[in-house]
Steps between C-alpha positions, in 0.01 A plus 500: 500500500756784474595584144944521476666684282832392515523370839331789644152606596317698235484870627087508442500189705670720778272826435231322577603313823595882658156648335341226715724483849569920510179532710574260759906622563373851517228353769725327692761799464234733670401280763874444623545904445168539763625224741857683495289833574271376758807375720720783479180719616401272753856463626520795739199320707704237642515144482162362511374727225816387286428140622129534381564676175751205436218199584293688242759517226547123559107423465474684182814319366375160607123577353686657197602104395 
């Protein structure tokens, strides 16, 4: 149950739901950041490194669920 205060969501209510979910954006910020990295370096291979760094990214998205 969410406590109102005029309509709107009590600011401690809202503390509380960051203090719990900052962990898991930063997480998922870093692991975009190192899939980002790890095509640009593998890039300059060719195709079938870029191809094979992009079925990984895909697995660890689809395991991430």
């Amino acid at each position: 149950m969410t406590k109102k205060i005029n309509g709107k969501i009590e600011w401690s209510m809202i503390a509380a739901i960051f203090t719990l979910a900052w962990p898991t954006m930063l997480e998922q910020l870093m692991q975009t950041a190192v899939q980002y990295i790890d095509t640009a370096m593998v890039g300059t291979l060719g195709t079938h490194a870029t191809a094979a760094v992009g079925s990984t990214t895909m697995v660890n998205r689809l395991r991430g669920r």
